[in-house]
C-alpha positions as CSV (number, residue, x, y, z in Angstrom):
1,X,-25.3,-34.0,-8.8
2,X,-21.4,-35.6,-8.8
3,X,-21.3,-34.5,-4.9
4,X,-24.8,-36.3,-4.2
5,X,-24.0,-39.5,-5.9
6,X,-20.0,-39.1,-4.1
7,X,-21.4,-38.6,-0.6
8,X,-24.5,-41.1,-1.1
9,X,-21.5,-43.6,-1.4
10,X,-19.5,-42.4,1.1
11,X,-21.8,-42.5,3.7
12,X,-22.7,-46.2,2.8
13,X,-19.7,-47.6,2.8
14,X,-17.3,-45.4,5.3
15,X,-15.5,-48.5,7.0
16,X,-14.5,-48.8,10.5
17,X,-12.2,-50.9,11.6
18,X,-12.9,-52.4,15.2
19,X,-11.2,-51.4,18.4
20,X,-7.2,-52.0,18.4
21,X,-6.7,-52.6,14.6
22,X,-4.6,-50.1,14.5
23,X,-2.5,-51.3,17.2
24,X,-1.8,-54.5,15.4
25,X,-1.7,-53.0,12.3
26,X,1.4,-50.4,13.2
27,X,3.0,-53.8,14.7
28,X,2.5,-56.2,11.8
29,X,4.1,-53.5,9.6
30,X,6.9,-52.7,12.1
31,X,8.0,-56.4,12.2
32,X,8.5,-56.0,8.4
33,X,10.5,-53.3,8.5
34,X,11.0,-49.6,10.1
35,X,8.7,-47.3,8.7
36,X,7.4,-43.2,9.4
37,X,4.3,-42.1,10.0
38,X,3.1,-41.8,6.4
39,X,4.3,-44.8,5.3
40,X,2.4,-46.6,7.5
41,X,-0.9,-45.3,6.5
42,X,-0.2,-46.0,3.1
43,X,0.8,-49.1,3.6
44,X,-2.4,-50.0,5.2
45,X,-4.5,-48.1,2.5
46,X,-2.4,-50.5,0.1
47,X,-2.8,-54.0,1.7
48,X,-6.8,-53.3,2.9
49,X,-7.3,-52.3,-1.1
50,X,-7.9,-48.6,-0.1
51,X,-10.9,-50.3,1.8
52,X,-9.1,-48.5,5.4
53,X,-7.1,-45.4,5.5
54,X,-6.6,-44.5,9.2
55,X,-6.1,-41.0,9.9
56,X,-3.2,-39.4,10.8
57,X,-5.4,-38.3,14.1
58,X,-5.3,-42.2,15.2
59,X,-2.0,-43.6,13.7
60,X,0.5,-40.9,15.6
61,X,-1.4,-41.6,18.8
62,X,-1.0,-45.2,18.9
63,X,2.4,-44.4,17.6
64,X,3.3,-42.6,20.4
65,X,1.3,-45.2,22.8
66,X,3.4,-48.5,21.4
67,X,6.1,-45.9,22.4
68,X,5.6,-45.6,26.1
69,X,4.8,-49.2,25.9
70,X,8.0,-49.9,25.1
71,X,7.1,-51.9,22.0
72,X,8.8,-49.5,19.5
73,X,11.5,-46.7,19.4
74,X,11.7,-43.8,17.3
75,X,14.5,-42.5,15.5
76,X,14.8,-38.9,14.3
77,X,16.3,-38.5,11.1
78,X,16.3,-35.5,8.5
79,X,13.1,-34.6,10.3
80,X,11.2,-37.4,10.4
81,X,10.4,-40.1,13.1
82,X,10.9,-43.3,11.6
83,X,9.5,-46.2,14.4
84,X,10.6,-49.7,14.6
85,X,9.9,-53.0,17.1
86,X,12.0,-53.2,20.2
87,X,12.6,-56.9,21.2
88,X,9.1,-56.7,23.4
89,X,8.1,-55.2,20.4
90,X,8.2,-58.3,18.3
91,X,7.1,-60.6,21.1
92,X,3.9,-59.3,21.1
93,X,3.6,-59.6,17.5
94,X,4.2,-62.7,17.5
95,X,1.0,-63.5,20.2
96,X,-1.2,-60.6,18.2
97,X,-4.4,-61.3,16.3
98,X,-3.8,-61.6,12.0
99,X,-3.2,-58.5,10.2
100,X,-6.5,-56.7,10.0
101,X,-6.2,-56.8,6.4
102,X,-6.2,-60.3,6.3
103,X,-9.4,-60.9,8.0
104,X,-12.6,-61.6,6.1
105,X,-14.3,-58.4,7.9
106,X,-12.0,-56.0,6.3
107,X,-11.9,-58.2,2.4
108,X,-15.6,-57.8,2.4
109,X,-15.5,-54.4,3.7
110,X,-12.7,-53.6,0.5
111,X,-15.5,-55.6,-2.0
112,X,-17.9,-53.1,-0.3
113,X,-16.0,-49.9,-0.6
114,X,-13.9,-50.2,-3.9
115,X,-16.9,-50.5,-6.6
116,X,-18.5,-47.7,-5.0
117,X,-15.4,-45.3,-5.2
118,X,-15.4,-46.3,-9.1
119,X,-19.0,-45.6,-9.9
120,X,-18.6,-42.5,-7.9
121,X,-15.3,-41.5,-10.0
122,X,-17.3,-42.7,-13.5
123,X,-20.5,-40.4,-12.5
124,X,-17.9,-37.5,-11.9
125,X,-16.8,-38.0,-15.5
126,X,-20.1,-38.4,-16.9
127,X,-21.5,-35.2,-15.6
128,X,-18.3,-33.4,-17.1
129,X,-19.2,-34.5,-20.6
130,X,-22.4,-33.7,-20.1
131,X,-21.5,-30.0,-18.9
132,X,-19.3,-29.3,-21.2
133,X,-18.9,-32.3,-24.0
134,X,-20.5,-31.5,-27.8
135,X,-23.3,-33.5,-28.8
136,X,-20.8,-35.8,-30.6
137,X,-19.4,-36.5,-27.7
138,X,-22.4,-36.9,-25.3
139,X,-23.2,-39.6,-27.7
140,X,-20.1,-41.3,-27.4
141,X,-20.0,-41.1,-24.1
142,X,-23.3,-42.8,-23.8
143,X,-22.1,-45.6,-26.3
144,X,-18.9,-46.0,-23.4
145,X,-21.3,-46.3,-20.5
146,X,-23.7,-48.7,-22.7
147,X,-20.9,-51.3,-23.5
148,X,-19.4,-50.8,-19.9
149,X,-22.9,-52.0,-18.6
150,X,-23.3,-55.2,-21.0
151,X,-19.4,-55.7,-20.0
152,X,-20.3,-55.8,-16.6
153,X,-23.6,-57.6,-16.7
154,X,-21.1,-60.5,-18.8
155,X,-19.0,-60.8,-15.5
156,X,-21.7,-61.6,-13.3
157,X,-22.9,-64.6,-15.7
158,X,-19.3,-66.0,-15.7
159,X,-19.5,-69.1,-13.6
């Protein structure tokens, strides 16, 4: 049930982020400050509100791309690669298109994608009181979900 109603939302609101945002993502964040792999993915998960997480499969590549470009360098240090803007690096920031997270595309698609992932987490916890929870509890639980509802419904009328 819990992986119906998970992948029912996941498959609704996956986002995908159009052609080069990760290109000017890596470089908005670069300009900031130097930063590894990792970082940089959660960075982005951060500022989109966890509405884009690039993989690991398209952040190295560009990585290694802005590289050969000339646009970064990497640095190796206690095993890790940390990447920061060359002068060209920063020029072309400076001419690049806004933050992905900062265009109306990727707020909506955080509004579309963040609710979702709650109800999904809530409907995880309901089914574990109702698999293992006393009846004491079930009906608890019920008077949690029942308030939550009204408590919603209450923002929605707020002007």
């Amino acid at each position: 049930m819990v992986e119906n109603v998970r992948s029912e939302f996941e498959r609704r609101v996956a986002p995908r982020m159009g052609r080069g945002d990760v290109r000017v993502a890596i470089l908005m964040l670069l300009a900031e400050e130097p930063m590894h792999g990792y970082q940089i993915i959660r960075e982005i998960e951060k500022r989109s509100d966890g509405a884009w997480k690039p993989s690991p499969g398209s952040v190295y590549p560009t990585l290694q791309l802005l590289a050969d470009e000339g646009l970064i360098q990497a640095e190796e240090a206690g095993g890790r690669k940390t990447y920061s803007l060359t002068e060209n690096g920063s020029d072309e920031v400076n001419t690049s298109d806004p933050a992905p997270w900062e265009t109306t595309a990727t707020r909506d698609t955080a509004r579309s994608t963040v609710l979702p992932k709650a109800g999904a987490k809530l409907a995880q916890a309901i089914v574990q009181v109702a698999r293992g929870g006393t009846g004491e509890q079930v009906h608890e639980a019920v008077a949690v979900i029942d308030e939550a509802r009204r408590t919603l419904y209450s923002i929605l009328a707020k002007d």
